[in-house]
N, C-alpha and C positions, 0 to 999 in steps of 0.2 A: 510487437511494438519495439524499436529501436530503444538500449535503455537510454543512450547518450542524448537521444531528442528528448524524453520524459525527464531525462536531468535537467539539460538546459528549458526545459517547459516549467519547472519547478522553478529554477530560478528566476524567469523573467518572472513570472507571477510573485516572488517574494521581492522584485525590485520594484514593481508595483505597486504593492503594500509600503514598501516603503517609503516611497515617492508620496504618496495618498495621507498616509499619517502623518506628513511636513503638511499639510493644508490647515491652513488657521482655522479652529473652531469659531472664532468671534467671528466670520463670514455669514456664518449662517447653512452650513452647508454639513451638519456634523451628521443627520440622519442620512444623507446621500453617501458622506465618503464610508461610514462604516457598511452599509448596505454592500459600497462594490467590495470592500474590506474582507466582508463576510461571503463573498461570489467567490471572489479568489481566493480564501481559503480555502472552499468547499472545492476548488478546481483543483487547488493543490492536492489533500486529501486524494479526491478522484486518481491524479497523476501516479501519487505514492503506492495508490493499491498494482499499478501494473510494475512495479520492479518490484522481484520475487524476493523474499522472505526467508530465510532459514527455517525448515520445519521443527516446531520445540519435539524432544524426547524421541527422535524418529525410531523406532523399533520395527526390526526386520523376521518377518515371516516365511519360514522354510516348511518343505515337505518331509515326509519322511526318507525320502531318497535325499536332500538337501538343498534341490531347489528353491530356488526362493519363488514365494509363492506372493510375495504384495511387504509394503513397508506402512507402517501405522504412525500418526505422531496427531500433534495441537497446533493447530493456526496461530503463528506469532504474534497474529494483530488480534484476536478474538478469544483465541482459548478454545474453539472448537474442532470436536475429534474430525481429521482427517485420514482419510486412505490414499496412497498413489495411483493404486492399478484404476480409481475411477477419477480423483481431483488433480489437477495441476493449478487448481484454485478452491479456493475454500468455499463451500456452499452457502454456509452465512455471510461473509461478510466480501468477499471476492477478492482478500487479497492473493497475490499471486504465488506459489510457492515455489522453492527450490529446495529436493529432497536430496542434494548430494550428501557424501558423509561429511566434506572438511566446510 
């Protein structure tokens, strides 16, 4: 996924929100607007899991020759042990990861 459309995806849905929260509660309208309120956050959320994440603690696995044999580290968003040689997303919670070192 392209990250520059998930960015601009993120922001229209927070111009949204914003737009939505300027609607007068004395309408009568307060259960609808938080409802969509609460769609577009959840789309937001959705959005943020596919730009990748810094893996926390990434620790690198060699062989006894010094190959590298797989890199270990914690899902930024969850706290859950990841490995690279099988995740480029985290099994709990699907955020995306980036295992570079910088």
């Amino acid at each position: 996924m392209d990250e520059k459309k998930v960015r601009e995806a993120i922001k229209a849905m927070e111009n949204q929100i914003a737009i939505i929260q300027k609607i007068p509660k004395y309408l009568g309208l307060k259960e609808k607007t938080d409802k969509k309120i609460e769609e577009r956050q959840t789309a937001i959320e959705a959005l943020e899991k596919q730009l990748p994440k810094k893996v926390d603690m990434r620790t690198e696995y060699k062989d006894l020759n010094g190959a590298m044999v797989c890199f270990e580290g914690f899902c930024p968003s969850c706290g859950c042990a990841v490995e690279y040689y099988r995740n480029k997303s985290c099994n709990r919670c699907t955020q995306m990861l980036d295992w570079s070192k910088n």
